[in-house]
C-alpha positions in Angstrom: -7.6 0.1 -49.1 -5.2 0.1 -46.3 -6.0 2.2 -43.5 -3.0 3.3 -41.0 -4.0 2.8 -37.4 -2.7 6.2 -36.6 -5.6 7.7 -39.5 -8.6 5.6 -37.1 -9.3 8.9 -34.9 -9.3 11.7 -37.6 -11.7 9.5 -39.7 -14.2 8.5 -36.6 -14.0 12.1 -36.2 -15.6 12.7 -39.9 -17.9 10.4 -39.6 -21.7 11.7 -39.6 -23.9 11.8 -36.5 -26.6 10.4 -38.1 -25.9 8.9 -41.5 -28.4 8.7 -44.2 -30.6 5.4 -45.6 -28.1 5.7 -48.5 -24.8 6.1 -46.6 -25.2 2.8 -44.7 -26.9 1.4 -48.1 -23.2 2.0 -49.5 -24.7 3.9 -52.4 -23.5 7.2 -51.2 -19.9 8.0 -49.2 -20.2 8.8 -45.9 -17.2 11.3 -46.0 -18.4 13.4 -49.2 -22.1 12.5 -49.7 -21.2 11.7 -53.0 -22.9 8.8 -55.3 -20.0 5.3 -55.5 -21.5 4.7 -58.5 -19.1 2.7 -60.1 -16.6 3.6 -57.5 -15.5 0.5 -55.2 -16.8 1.5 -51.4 -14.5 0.9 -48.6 -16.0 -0.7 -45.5 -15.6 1.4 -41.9 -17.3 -1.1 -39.9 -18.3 -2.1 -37.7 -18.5 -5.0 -40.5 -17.1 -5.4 -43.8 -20.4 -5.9 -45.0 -22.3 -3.4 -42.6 -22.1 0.0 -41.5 -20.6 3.0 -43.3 -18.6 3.3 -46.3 -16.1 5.6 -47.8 -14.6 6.8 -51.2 -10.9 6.7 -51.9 -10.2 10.2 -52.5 -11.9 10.9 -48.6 -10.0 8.2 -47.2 -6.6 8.9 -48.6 -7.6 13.1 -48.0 -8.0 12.4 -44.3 -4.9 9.6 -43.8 -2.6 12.2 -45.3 -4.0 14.8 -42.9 -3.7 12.6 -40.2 -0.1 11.8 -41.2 0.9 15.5 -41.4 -0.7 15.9 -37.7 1.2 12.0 -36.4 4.4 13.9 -38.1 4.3 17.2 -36.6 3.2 15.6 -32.6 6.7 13.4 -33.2 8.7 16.2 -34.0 7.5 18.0 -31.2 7.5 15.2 -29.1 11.3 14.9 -30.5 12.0 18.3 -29.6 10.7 18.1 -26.2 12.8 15.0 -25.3 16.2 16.5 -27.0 15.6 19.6 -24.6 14.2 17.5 -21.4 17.6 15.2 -22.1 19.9 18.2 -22.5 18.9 19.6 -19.3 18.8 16.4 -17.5 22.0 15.6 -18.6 23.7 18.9 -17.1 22.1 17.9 -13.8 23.2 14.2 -13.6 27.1 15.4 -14.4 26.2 17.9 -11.5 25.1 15.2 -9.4 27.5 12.9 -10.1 30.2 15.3 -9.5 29.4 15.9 -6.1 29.1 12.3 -5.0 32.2 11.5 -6.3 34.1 15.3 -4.1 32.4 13.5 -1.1 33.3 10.1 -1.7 36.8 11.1 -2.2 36.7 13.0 1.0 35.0 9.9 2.7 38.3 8.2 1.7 40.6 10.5 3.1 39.3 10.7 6.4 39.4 6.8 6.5 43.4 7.0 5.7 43.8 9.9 8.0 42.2 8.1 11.1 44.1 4.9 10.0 47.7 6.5 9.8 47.7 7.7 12.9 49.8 10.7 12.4 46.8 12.9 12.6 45.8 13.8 15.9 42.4 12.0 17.4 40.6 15.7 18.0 41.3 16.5 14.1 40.1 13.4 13.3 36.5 13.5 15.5 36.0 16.9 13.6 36.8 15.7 10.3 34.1 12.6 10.8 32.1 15.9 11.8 32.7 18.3 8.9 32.1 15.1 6.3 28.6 13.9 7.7 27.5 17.4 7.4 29.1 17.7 3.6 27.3 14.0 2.9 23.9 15.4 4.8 24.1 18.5 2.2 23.8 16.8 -0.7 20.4 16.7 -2.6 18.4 14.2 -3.7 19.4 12.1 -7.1 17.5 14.4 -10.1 14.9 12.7 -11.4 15.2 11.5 -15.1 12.5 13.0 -17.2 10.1 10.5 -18.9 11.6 10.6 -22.0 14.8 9.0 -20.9 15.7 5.8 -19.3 14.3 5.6 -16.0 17.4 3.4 -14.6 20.2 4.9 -14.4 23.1 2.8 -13.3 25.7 5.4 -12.7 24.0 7.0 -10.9 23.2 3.9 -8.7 26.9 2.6 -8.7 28.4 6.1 -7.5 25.6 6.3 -4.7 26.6 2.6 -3.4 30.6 3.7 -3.6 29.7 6.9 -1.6 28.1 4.9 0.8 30.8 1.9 1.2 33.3 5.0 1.8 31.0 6.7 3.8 30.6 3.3 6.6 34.2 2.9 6.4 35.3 6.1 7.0 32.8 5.9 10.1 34.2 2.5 11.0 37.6 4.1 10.8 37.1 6.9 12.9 35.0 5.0 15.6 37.9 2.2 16.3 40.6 5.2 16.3 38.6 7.5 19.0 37.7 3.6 21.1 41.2 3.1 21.6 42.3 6.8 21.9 39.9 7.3 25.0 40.8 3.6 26.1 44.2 4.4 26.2 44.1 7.7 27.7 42.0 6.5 30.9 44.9 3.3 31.7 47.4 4.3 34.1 51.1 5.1 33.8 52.8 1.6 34.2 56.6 2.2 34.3 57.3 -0.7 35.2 56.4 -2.8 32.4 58.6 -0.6 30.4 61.8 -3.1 31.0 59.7 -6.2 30.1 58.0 -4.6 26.5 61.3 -3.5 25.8 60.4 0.4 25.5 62.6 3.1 23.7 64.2 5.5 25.9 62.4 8.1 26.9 59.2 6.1 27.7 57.5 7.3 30.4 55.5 4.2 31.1 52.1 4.6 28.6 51.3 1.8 27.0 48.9 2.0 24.3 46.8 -1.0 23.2 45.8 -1.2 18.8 43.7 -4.3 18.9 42.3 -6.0 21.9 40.2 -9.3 21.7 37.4 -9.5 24.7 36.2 -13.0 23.0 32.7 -14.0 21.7 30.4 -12.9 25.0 32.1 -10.2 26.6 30.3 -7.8 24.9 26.8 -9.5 26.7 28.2 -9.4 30.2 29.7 -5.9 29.6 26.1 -4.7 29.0 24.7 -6.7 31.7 26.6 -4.1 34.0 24.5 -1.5 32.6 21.0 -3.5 33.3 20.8 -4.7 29.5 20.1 -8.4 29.0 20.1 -9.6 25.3 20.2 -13.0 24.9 23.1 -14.9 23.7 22.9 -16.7 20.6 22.5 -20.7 20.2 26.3 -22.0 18.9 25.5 -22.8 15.0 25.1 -26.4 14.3 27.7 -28.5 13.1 27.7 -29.0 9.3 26.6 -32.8 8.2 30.1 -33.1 7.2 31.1 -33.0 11.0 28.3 -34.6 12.2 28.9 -37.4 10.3 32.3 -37.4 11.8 33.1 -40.4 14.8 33.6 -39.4 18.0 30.7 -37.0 18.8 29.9 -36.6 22.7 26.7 -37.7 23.9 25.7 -34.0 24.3 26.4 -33.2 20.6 24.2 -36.4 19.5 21.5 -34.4 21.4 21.8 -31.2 20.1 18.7 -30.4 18.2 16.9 -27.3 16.3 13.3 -28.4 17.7 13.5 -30.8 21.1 10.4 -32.8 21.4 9.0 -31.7 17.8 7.3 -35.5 17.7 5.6 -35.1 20.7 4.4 -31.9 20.3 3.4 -32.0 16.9 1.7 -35.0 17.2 -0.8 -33.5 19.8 -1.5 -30.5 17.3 -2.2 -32.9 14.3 -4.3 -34.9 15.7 -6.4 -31.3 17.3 -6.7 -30.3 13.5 -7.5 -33.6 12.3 -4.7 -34.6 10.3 -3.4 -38.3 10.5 0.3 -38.1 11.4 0.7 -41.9 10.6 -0.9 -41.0 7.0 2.7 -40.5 5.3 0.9 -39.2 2.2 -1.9 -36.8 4.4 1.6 -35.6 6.4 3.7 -34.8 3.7 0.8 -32.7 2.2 -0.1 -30.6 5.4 4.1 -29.9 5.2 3.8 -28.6 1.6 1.2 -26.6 2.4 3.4 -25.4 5.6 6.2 -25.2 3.6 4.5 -22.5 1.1 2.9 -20.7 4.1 5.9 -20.3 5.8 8.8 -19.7 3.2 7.2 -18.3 0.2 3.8 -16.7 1.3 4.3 -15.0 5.0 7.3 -12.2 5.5 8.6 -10.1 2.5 5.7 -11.1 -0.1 3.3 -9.0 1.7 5.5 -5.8 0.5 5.6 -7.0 -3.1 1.8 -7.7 -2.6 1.1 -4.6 -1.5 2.9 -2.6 -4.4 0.9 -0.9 -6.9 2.6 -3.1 -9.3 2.1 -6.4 -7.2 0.1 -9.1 -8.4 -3.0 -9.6 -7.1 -4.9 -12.3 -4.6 -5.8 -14.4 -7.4 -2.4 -14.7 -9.0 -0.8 -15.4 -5.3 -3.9 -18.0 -5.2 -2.7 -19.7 -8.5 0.9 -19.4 -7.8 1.2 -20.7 -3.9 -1.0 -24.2 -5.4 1.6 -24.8 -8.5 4.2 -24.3 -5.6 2.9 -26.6 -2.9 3.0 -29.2 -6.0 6.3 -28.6 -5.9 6.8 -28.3 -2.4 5.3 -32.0 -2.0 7.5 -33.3 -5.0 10.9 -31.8 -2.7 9.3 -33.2 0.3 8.9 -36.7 -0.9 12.5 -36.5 -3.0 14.4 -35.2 0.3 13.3 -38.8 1.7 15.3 -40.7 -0.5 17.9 -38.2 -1.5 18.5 -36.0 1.3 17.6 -32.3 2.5 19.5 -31.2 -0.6 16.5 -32.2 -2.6 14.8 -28.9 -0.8 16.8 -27.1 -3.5 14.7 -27.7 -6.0 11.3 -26.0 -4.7 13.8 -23.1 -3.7 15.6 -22.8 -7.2 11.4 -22.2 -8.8 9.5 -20.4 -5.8 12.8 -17.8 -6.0 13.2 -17.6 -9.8 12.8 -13.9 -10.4 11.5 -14.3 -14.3 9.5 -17.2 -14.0 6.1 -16.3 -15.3 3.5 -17.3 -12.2 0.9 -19.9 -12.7 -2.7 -19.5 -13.6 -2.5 -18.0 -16.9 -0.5 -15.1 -15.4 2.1 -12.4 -16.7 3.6 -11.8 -14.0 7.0 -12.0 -12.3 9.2 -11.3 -9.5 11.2 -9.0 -11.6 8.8 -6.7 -12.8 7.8 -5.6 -9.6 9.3 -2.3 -8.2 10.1 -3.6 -5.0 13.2 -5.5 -3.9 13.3 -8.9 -4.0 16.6 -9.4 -2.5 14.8 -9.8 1.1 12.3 -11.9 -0.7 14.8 -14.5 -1.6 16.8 -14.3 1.6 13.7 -14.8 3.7 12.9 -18.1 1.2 16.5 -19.4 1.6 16.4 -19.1 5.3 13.2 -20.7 5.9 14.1 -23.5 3.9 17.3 -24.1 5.3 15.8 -24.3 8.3 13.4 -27.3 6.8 16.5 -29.1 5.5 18.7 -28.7 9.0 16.1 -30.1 10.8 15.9 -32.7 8.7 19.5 -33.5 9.2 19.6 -33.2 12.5 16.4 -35.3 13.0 15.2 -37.2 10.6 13.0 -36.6 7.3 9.6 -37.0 9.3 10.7 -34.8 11.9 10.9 -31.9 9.3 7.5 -32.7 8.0 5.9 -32.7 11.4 7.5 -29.2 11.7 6.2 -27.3 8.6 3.1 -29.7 8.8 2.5 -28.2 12.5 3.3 -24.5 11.0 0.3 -25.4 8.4 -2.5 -26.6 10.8 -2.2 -23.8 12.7 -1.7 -20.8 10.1 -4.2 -22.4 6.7 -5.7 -25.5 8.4 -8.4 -25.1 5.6 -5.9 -24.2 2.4 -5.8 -26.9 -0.4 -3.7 -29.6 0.2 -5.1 -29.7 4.0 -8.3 -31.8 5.6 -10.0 -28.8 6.0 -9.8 -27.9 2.3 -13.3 -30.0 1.0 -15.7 -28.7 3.8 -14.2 -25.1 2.6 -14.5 -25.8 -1.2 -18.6 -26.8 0.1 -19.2 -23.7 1.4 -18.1 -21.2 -1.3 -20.1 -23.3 -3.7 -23.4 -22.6 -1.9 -22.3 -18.6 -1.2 -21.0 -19.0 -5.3 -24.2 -20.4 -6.5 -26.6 -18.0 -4.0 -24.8 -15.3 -6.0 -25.4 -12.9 -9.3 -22.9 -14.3 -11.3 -23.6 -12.3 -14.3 -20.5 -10.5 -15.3 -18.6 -13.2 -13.8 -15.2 -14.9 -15.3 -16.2 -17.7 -18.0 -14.2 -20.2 -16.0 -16.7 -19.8 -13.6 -20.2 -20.4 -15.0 -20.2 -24.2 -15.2 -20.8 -24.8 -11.1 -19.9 -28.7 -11.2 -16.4 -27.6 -13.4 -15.9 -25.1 -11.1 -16.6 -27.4 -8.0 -14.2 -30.2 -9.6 -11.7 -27.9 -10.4 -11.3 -26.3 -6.6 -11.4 -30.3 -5.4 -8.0 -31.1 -7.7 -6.4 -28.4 -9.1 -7.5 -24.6 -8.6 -5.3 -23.0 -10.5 -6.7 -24.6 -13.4 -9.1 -22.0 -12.9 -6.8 -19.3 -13.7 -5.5 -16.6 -11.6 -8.8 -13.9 -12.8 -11.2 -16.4 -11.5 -9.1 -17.3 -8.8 -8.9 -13.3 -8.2 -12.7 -13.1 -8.6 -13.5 -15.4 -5.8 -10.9 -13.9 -3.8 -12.6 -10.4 -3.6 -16.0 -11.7 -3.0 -14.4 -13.9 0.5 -15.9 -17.2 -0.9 -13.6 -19.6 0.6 -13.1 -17.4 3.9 
C-alpha cells in the first residue's frame, strides 16, 4: 500500500506509546488492535521487516483524514494569498503612481532650467519644492510572502526616478553656476562692437559653457588650502605603445618603477626563489587570488547570512589559484590577454564553487556588481604591468602581494611547515563527530600536501572553525 508523504504525521500521531508483544509481532494492527489474521500487514518502519504494522482499512481511514486536513490548509492557504495579493496589489499601483508624478516632475524642472526662459530664482525653488516632493515619498511596500519577492517594476520605475532625479539636479546646478558667474562679471561695453551685440546692449556678456581645462579645478582649490593630488596621465594603450617614435621619457613610463629590485629583496626575506620560474609563478597565483578575488568586496558577500562559508572560500580560492597559475604561465607565451581567462571563471556569477559546493555568486543577496568590477580592475592592473614591463615583472608584483599577505597559503613555501602543524593540533584532537573526509590522518595529510579541495568544502569548513592551519 502506498502511503502519501503528506499522511506520515497523522499516522505517527496514531501510533501507540508503547505497543504490545503482538503489535510489533505483526499479528495484531497497531492502529485498531485488531487480529491480521489473514489480512496482509503493512510495514511502518522503521524496517519493512521490523517495527509496527497496520491494516488497510486504518491506513486508508487516516490518509483520507489527512487528505481532507492537506485540502482544507491549501484552501486556506489559497485564500490567504488571493487576499494578501489583492491588497498588495492596490499598494504597488499606489506606489508606482507616485514615482512615476515625481519622475515626471523631475523632468520638467530639468527642461525648465535648460530653456532658459524661466527665471534662475524660480528655478532654485523648484529644485527646492521637488527634493522635498522626492524626500516625501515612502518606502517601496513590501510584497507579502506569498508573491514574488522581485519585483521588476518596481525596481525599473525607482532607477528612472532616480536618473531624472540627478539630472534635474545636474540641470539646475550648471544653470544657477553660470547665473551667479555671470552676474558678478562687470559691464564691458566695449566689447559690444567686437561680439557684434544687438542694439540695446548695454555691455553684459553672459558666458553658457566655459572650459578651465583638466587641472584647474586642483589649483582652484589649492586657493582655498585643499591639496588633492592630481591623477597619473592613463597609460598608453599597447596599440600606441607599439607605435615608432616614442620619446625616451614615454619608454620610461612605468606602473611600478624598480618592481625587480624591490621585489627581489622581499622574496628572498620570505624565502621564495625568484630565479625558480615555477616557485615564482606559484607565489603570483597565490597573489593573484589574494589580491583580485579574495580581499575587497568578497568580505560583504562573506559576511551575508546567505554567504558561503570559510570552507567553501577555502575550496574555491585553491581551484582558482590552479587557474590563476594556468593564466599566468599562458600570458608568457600569448600575452596579458591570456589573464582573461582566470577573470571569465573567478567572475562567473552561476558557476557552482568547488569542493563539492552548491553555491554561487548569484544566489547571494548582495551585489556582485562591485565584486566583479574590483576583479576586473585588479587584474587589469596584472596584465598592464605586464605590458608595460615584461611578463616576470608582473609575477614579481602579485608574487610580492602574496609573501606579504598568505606567505603560508597553499601554493607558497610556507604552506608544508603549516600543513605539519594542523596535523599534530588535528590528531591531539576529539575527532568524533568529525567529517568522514577527515578520519584517515595520512589521506587527510596527502590531500592538504596536493590538492585541498579534494577534501571538500565541509571538511575544509571544519578545520577552518577549529584554526588548524592558523
Amino acid at each position: 500500500m502506498h502511503i502519501p508523504a503528506y499522511a506520515y504525521a497523522v499516522i505517527r500521531s496514531a501510533l501507540p506509546t508503547v505497543p504490545t508483544s503482538r503489535q510489533v509481532g505483526a499479528l495484531d494492527c497497531c492502529l485498531c488492535d485488531a487480529p491480521f489474521e489473514d489480512r496482509l500487514p503493512v510495514p511502518l518502519g522503521p524496517t519493512p521487516e521490523s517495527g509496527l504494522f497496520g491494516c488497510h482499512p486504518c491506513l486508508t481511514r487516516l490518509v483520507a483524514r489527512a487528505r481532507r486536513a492537506r485540502d482544507a490548509a491549501l484552501s486556506q492557504d489559497a485564500e490567504r494569498a488571493r487576499t494578501e495579493s489583492a491588497a498588495w496589489l492596490r499598494m504597488r499601483v499606489r506606489h508606482l503612481a507616485r514615482l512615476d508624478s515625481v519622475r515626471q516632475a523631475a523632468e520638467a524642472v530639468a527642461r525648465l532650467a535648460q530653456d532658459g526662459d524661466t527665471e534662475p530664482p524660480r528655478v532654485a525653488w523648484l529644485l527646492v519644492s521637488l527634493e522635498s516632493a522626492y524626500a516625501w515619498l515612502p518606502e517601496a511596500p513590501e510584497p507579502p510572502t506569498s508573491a514574488e519577492r522581485e519585483d521588476s517594476d518596481l525596481r525599473d520605475q525607482a532607477f528612472r526616478l532616480d536618473l531624472a532625479m540627478i539630472a534635474a539636479r545636474e540641470a539646475v546646478a550648471e544653470r544657477l553656476a553660470y547665473h551667479l558667474i555671470n552676474e558678478a562679471q562687470p559691464e564691458e561695453p566695449e566689447l559690444c562692437e567686437e561680439l557684434e551685440c544687438p542694439e540695446g546692449c548695454v555691455g553684459r556678456h553672459d558666458f553658457s559653457d566655459i572650459d578651465c581645462g583638466p587641472d584647474a579645478v586642483f589649483e582652484d582649490l589649492a586657493t582655498h588650502g585643499i591639496t588633492v593630488e592630481q591623477p597619473e596621465p592613463e597609460p598608453p594603450s599597447p596599440r600606441l605603445a607599439a607605435l615608432p617614435g616614442r620619446t625616451g621619457a614615454e619608454e620610461k613610463h612605468s606602473p611600478l618603477p624598480d618592481i625587480e629590485e624591490q621585489a627581489l629583496v622581499v622574496m628572498a626575506h620570505f624565502g621564495i626563489d625568484a630565479a625558480d620560474t615555477d616557485a615564482l609563478v606559484s607565489a603570483a597565483a597565490v597573489g593573484l587570488v589574494a589580491d583580485a578575488w579574495r580581499d575587497g568586496p568578497l568580505d560583504v558577500i562573506h559576511a551575508a547570512d546567505d554567504g558561503p562559508s570559510d570552507g567553501e572560500i577555502f575550496a574555491q580560492s585553491i581551484d582558482l589559484y590552479r587557474r590563476a597559475r594556468a593564466a599566468l604561465l599562458a600570458a608568457r607565451d600569448d600575452g596579458p590577454e591570456m589573464l582573461l581567462a582566470f577573470v571569465a571563471v573567478a567572475s562567473d556569477v552561476n558557476l557552482p564553487w568547488a569542493g563539492g559546493s552548491r553555491f554561487s555568486l548569484r544566489t547571494v543577496s548582495e551585489s556582485t556588481a562591485e565584486f566583479v568590477q574590483h576583479l576586473d580592475d585588479r587584474v587589469w592592473f596584472t596584465a598592464e604591468v605586464m605590458r608595460e614591463q615584461g611578463w616576470r615583472a608582473g609575477l614579481l608584483h602579485r608574487a610580492t602581494s602574496a609573501a606579504f599577505k598568505v606567505p603560508a597559503h597553499f601554493g607558497m613555501p610556507g604552506w608544508p611547515g603549516a600543513v605539519a602543524s594542523a596535523m599534530e593540533r588535528l590528531a591531539a584532537l576529539d575527532r568524533s563527530g568529525v567529517p568522514e573526509a577527515l578520519t584517515d590522518l595520512a589521506a587527510v595529510e596527502a590531500a592538504l600536501l596536493e590538492a585541498p579541495d579534494r577534501l571538500g568544502a565541509d571538511a575544509l569548513d571544519w578545520i577552518s572553525r577549529q584554526a588548524l592551519l592558523g
